[in-house]
C-alpha positions in Angstrom: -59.7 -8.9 -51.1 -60.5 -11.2 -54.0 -59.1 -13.3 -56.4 -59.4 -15.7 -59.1 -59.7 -19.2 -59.4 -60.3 -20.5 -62.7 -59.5 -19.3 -65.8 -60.5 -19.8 -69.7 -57.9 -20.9 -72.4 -57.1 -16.8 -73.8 -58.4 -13.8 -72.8 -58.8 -13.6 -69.0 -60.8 -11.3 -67.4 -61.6 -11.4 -63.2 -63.8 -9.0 -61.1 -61.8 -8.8 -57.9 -65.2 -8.1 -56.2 -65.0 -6.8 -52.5 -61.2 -5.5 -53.5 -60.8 -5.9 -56.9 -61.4 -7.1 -60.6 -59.0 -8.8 -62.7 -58.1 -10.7 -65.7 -54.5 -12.2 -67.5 -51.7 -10.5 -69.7 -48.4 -8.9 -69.5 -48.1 -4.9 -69.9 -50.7 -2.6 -68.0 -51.6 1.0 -68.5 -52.7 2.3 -65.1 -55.7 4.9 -65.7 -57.0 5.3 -62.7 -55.3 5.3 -58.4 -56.8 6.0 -55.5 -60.2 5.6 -54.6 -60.5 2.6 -56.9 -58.1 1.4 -59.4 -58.4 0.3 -62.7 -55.7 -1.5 -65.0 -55.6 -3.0 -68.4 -53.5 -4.6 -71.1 -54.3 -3.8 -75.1 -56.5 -6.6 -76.3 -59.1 -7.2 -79.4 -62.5 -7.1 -77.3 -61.2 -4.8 -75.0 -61.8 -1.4 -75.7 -60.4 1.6 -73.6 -61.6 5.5 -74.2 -60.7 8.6 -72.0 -63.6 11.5 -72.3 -65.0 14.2 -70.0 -68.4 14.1 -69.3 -69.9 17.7 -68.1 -66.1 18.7 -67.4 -65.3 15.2 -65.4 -62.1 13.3 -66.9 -63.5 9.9 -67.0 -62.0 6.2 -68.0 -63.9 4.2 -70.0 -63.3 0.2 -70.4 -65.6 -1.7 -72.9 -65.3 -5.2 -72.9 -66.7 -7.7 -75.7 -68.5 -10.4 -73.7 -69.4 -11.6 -77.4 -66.5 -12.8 -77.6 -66.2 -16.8 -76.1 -62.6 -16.5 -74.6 -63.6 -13.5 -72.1 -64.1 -14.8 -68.6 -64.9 -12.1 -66.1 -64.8 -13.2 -62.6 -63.8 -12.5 -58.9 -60.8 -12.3 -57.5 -60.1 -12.0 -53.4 -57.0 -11.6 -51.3 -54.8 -13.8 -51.3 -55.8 -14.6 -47.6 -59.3 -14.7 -48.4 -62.5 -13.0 -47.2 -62.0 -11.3 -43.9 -58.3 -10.4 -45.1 -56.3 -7.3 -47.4 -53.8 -7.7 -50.2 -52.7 -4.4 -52.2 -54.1 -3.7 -55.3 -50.5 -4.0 -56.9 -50.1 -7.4 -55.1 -53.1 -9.2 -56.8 -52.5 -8.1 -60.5 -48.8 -9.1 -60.1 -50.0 -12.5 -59.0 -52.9 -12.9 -61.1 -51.1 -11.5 -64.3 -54.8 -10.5 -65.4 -56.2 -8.4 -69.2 -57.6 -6.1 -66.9 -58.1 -4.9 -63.7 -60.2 -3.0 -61.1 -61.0 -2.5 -57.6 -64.4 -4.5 -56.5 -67.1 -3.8 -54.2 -67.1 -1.8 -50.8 -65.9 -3.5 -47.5 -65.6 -2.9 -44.4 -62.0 -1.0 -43.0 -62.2 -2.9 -39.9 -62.9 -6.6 -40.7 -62.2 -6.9 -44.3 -65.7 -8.3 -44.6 -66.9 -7.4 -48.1 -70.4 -6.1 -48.7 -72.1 -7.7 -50.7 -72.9 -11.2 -52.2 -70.2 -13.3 -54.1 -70.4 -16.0 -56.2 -66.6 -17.5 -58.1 -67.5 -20.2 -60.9 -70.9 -20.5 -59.8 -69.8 -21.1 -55.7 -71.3 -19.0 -53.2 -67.9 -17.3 -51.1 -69.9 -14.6 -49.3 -73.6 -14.4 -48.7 -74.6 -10.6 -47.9 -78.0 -9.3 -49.6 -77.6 -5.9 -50.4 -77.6 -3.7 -53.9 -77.6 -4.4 -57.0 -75.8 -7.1 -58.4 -73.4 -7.3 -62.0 -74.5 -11.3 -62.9 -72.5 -13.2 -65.4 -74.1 -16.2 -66.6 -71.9 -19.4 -67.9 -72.5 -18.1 -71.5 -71.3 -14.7 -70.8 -75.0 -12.7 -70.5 -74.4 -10.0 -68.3 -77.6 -8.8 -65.9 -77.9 -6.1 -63.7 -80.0 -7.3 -61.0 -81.6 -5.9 -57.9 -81.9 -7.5 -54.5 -84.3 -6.9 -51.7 -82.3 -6.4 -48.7 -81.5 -9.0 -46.4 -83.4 -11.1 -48.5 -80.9 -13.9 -50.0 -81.5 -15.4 -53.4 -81.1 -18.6 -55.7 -77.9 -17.5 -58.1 -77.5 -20.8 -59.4 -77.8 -20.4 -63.3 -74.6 -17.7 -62.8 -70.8 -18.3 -62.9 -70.3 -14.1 -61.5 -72.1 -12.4 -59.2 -70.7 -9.3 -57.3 -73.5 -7.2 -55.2 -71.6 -4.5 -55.6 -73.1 -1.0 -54.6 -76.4 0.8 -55.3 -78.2 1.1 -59.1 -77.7 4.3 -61.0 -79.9 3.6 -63.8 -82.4 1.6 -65.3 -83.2 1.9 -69.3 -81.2 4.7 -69.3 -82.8 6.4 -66.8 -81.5 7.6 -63.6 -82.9 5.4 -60.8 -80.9 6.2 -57.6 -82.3 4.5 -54.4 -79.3 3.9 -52.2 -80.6 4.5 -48.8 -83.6 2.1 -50.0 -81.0 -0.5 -51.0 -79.2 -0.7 -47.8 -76.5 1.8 -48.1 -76.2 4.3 -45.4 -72.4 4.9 -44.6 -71.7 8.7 -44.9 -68.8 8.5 -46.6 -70.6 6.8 -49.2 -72.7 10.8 -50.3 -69.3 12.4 -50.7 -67.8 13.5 -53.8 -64.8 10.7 -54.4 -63.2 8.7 -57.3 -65.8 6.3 -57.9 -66.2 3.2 -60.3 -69.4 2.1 -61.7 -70.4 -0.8 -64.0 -72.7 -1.2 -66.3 -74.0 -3.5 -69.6 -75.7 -2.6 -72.9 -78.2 -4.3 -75.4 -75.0 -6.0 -77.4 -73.8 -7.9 -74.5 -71.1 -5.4 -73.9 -69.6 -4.8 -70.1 -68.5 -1.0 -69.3 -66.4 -0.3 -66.8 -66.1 3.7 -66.2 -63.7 5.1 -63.6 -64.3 8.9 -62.7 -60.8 10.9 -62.2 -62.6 12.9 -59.0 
């Protein structure tokens, strides 16, 4: 899974990529189990909304990246790439804002997929999807790779290539069998988490209830 390595004086948030996302407080209120989880602890510039969208309960997570103490990053298992941890596990040890589960990996080898960069350090190279970039400064892009084609990320402290784009200008722009993702599991209906980043520099984290 993932985990995080550096933090900011305040407000902590980390992206456990391949596993998980997390950040650092005390209290959570779990929203969201199975299929992806999703935690987080009452905070100024983070804002948390529960809505149903054409008759789906969704969470909704808005996070402030304004503000100059929120550090989203990437958290992996304790053991590192290629190993698990439980979701429970990691937030008790990271003692994070907020959490939620990361990018898809692989049930088998625990190999994330996926690129991931921690405080601007390439962990795991893997080309595919579109990627949630966090520059040092806190701008957040939404960037799409070619597959199997690496890139430069220097110039960002967060990268997570973390599953295929649902929209671009607000307009639905789904490609995933273009982007690399076949798995069949993957074109099911399932709790899913997306990820996504308006013109104010705010981060939105929504987690579907089914």
């Amino acid at each position: 899974m993932l985990f995080v390595s550096k933090f900011t004086a305040g407000l902590r948030i980390i992206t456990l990529c391949a596993f998980t996302l997390i950040a650092s407080g005390l209290q959570f209120d779990e929203c969201y189990a199975r299929g992806g989880q999703l935690r987080y602890e009452r905070h100024r510039s983070i804002a948390y909304e529960f809505r149903k969208v054409t008759g789906i309960a969704v969470h909704v997570i808005t996070i402030n990246m304004n503000d100059p103490e929120v550090k989203v990053s990437i958290a992996l298992a304790a053991g590192g790439i290629g190993t698990a941890e439980p979701f429970i596990s990691m937030v008790e040890r990271m003692h994070p804002v907020m959490a939620v589960t990361g990018t898809y990996f692989d049930l088998r080898t625990r190999i994330p997929v996926g690129t991931i960069v921690i405080d601007g350090r390439p962990v795991h190279i893997s080309p595919i999807g579109t990627a949630l970039a966090i520059t040092p400064d806190n701008r957040v892009q939404m960037i799409d790779v070619r597959l199997g084609k690496p890139r430069d990320w220097s110039g960002y402290e967060t990268v997570l290539l973390c599953g295929p784009r649902l929209l671009r200008n607000a307009q639905i722009k789904l490609y995933p069998r273009a982007q690399g993702f076949r798995a069949p599991n993957l074109f099911t209906y399932r709790r899913r988490i997306a990820v996504g980043w308006r013109p104010n520099n705010k981060l939105v984290i929504v987690a579907t209830k089914r």
